[in-house]
matplotlib code that plots the C-alpha trace (Angstrom):
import matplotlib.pyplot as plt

x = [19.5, 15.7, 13.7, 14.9, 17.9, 17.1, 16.9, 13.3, 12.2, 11.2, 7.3, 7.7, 10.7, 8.1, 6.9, 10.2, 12.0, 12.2, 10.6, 8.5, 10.1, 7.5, 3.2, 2.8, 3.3, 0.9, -2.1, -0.9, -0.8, -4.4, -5.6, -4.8, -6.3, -9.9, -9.0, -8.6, -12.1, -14.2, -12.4, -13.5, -16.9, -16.7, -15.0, -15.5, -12.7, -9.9, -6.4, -4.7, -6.9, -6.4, -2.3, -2.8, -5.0, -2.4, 0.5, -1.6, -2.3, 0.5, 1.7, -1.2, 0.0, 3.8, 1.9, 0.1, -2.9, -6.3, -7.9, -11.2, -11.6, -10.2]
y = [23.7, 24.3, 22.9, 21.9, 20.4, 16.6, 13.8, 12.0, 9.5, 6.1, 5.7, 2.0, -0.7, -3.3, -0.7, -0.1, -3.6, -4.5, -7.6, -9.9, -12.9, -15.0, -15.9, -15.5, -11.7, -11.0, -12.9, -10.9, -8.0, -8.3, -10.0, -6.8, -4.1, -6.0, -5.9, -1.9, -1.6, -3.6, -1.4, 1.4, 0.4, -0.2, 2.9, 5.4, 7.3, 7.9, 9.7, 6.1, 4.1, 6.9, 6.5, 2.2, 2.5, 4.3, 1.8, -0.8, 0.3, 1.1, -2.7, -3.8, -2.0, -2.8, -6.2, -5.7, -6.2, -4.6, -3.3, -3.1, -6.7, -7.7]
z = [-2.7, -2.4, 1.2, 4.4, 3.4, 4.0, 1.7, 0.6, 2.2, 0.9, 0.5, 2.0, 1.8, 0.3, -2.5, -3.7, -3.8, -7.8, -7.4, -5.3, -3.5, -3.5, -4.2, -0.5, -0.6, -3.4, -1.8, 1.4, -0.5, -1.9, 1.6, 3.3, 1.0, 1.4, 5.4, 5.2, 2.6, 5.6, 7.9, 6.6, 5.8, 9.5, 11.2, 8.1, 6.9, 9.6, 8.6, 9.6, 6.9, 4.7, 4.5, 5.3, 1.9, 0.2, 0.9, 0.0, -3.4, -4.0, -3.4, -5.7, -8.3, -8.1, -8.1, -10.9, -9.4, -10.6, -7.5, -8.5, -9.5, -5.9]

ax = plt.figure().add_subplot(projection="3d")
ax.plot(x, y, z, "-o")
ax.set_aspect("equal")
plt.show()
């Protein structure tokens, strides 16, 4: 057995559920990544957008959701 011994993580609960329960979270989903873009246009580039950026793609693109046509 190669590492440390423990077993991976889970990126995020929402990422990994098969499918979406309702509209509600996709528009969330979306709502949120333009949030973290003005936030960063804002603050600049902190380690904490960096990794909030990265769970909300990947939500957008278990959504299927283009984010560059957000």
């Amino acid at each position: 057995m190669t590492g440390c011994g423990k077993r991976p993580r889970r990126l995020n609960y929402a990422v990994n559920k098969m499918s979406t329960k309702s509209w509600s979270k996709v528009f969330n989903a979306a709502k949120a990544y333009k949030k973290l873009l003005q936030r960063v246009e804002f603050e600049w580039q902190t380690k904490w957008l960096s990794n909030a950026l990265e769970f909300a793609k990947a939500k957008l693109k278990k959504y299927w959701i283009n984010p560059n046509k957000i």
